[in-house]
C-alpha positions in Angstrom: 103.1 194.0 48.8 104.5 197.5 47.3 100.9 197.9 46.0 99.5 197.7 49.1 102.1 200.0 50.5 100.6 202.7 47.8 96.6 202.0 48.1 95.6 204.8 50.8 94.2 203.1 53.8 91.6 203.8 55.1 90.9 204.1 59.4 89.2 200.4 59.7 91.1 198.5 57.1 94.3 200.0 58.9 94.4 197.9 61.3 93.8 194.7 59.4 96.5 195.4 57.4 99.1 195.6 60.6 98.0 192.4 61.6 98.3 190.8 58.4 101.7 192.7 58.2 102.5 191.2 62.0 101.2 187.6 60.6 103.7 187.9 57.8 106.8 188.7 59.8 105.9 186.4 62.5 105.7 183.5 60.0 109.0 184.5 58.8 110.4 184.4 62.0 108.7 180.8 62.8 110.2 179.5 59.6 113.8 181.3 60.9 113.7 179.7 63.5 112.8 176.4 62.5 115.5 176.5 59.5 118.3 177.4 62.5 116.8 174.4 64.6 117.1 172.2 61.9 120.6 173.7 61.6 121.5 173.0 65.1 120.0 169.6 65.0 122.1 168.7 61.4 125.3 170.0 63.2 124.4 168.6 66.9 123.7 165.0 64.7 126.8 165.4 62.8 128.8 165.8 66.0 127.4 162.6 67.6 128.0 161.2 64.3 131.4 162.0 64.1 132.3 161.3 68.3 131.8 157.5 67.5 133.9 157.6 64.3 136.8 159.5 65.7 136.6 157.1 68.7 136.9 154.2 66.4 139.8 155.8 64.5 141.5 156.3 67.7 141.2 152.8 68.7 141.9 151.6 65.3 145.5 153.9 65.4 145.9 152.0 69.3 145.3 148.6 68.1 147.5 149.0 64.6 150.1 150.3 66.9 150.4 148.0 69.4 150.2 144.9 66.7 153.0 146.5 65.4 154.5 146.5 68.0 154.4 142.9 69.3 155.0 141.8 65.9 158.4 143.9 66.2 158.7 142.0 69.8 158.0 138.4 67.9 160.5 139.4 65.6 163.3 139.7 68.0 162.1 137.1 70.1 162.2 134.7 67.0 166.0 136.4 66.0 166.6 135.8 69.8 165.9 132.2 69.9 167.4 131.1 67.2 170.5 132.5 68.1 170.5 130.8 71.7 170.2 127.5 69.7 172.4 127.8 67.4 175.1 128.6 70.7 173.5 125.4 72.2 174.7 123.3 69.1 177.8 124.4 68.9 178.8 124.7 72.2 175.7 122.3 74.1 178.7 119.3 74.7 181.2 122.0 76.5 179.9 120.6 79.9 180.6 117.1 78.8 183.7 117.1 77.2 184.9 119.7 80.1 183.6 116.8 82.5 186.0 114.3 80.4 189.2 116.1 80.0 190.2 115.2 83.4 189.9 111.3 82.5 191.7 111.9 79.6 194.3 113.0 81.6 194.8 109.9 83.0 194.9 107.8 80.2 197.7 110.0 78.9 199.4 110.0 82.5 199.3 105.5 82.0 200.2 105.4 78.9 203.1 107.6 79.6 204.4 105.6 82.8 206.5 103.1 81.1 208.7 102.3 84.0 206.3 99.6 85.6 206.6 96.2 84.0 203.9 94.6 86.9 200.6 93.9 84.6 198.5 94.1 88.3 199.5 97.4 88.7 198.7 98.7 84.7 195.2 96.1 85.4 194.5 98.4 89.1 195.3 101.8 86.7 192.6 101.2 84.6 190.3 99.9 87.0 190.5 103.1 88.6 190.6 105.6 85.5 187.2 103.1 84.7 186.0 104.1 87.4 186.4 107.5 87.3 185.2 107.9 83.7 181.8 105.7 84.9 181.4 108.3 88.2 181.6 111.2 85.4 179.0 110.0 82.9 176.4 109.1 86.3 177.4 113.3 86.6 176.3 113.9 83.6 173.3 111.9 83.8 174.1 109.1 82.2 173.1 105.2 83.7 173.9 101.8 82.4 170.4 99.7 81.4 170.9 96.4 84.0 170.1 93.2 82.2 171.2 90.7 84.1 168.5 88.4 85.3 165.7 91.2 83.7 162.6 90.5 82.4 162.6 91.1 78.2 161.4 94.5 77.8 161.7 96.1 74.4 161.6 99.8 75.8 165.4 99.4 77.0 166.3 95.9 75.5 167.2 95.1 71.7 166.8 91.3 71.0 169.6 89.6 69.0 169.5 86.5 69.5 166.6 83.3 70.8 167.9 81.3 72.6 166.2 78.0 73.3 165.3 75.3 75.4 166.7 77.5 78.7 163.4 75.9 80.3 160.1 78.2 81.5 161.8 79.9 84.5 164.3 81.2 81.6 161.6 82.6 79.2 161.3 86.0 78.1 164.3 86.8 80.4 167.4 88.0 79.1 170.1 85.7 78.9 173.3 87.6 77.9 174.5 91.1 77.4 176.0 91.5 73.6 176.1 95.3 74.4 175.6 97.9 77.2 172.6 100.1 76.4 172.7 103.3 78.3 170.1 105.6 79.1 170.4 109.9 79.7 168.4 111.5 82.2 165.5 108.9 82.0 165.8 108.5 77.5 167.2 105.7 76.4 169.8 106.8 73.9 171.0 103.3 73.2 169.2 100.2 73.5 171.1 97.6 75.5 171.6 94.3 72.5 170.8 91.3 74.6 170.1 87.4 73.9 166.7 86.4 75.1 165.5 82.7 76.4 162.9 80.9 74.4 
């Protein structure tokens, strides 16, 4: 190019050689602008690329702090917990025993009234603290399992003994009560022991 800059020119070829220079800068420009479009579009690209990515991170910060955090809540729910039970064992038969005290009472109260020497009145004592001590368990949820006359049935009934030739009407029915069976709110938490006919 700096030879042609020194070759003298002549009138006709002058104006060639502006267009040819014009060509040259305009290409120049064309590929200027296309390099800076191709700029924008890497950085435009790169920006789209990265809005997805730091969304994800956000959400990936979000979720890593908030299973954190309900593990941390699990944690002292589990602490919690076992706590509460271990103050149910210890202290679960307060209720009960604070429901018996009072029948306790009595028993000491009898045995400490020496003065009567009339066996009916020490029988209608205990009757009554009997009573009272039955009327406290039914409080508490406790009922006796009724066998008399009762069909054999192994949920609430614990055979001992056969006993035979008590004829049909006798069969599979219990005969005799060896041993209360009791049951609490509904459970059986002994099985009444009973003598069954054969």
């Amino acid at each position: 190019m700096d030879n042609e800059k020194n070759i003298p020119i002549e009138d006709g070829n002058e104006e060639l050689h502006d267009e040819a220079q014009a060509a040259e800068t305009t290409d120049e420009e064309v590929l200027n602008e296309e390099k800076s479009e191709k700029n924008d579009e890497t950085t435009e690209n790169s920006d789209e690329e990265r809005e997805p990515l730091d969304v994800a991170l956000d959400e990936i910060a979000k979720l890593k702090d908030q299973l954190l955090r309900t593990v941390a809540e699990f944690e002292n729910y589990k602490k919690r917990t076992l706590k509460e039970k271990a103050e149910l064992i210890l202290n679960g038969g307060e209720k009960t025993v604070t429901a018996i005290l009072p029948v306790l009472d009595d028993f000491e109260r009898a045995l400490a009234d020496t003065h009567t020497d009339d066996p009916q009145a020490i029988k209608d004592g205990m009757d009554l603290i009997f009573k009272k001590f039955q009327k406290t368990l039914e409080g508490l949820g406790v009922r006796k399992i009724e066998t008399d006359g009762q069909d054999f049935d192994v949920d609430f009934h614990e055979a001992v003994a056969m006993v035979p030739g008590m004829g049909d009407e006798k069969k599979g029915k219990v005969i005799d009560c060896v041993q209360t069976g009791y049951t609490l709110n509904d459970k059986v938490i002994r099985h009444a022991k009973v003598a069954v006919g054969q």
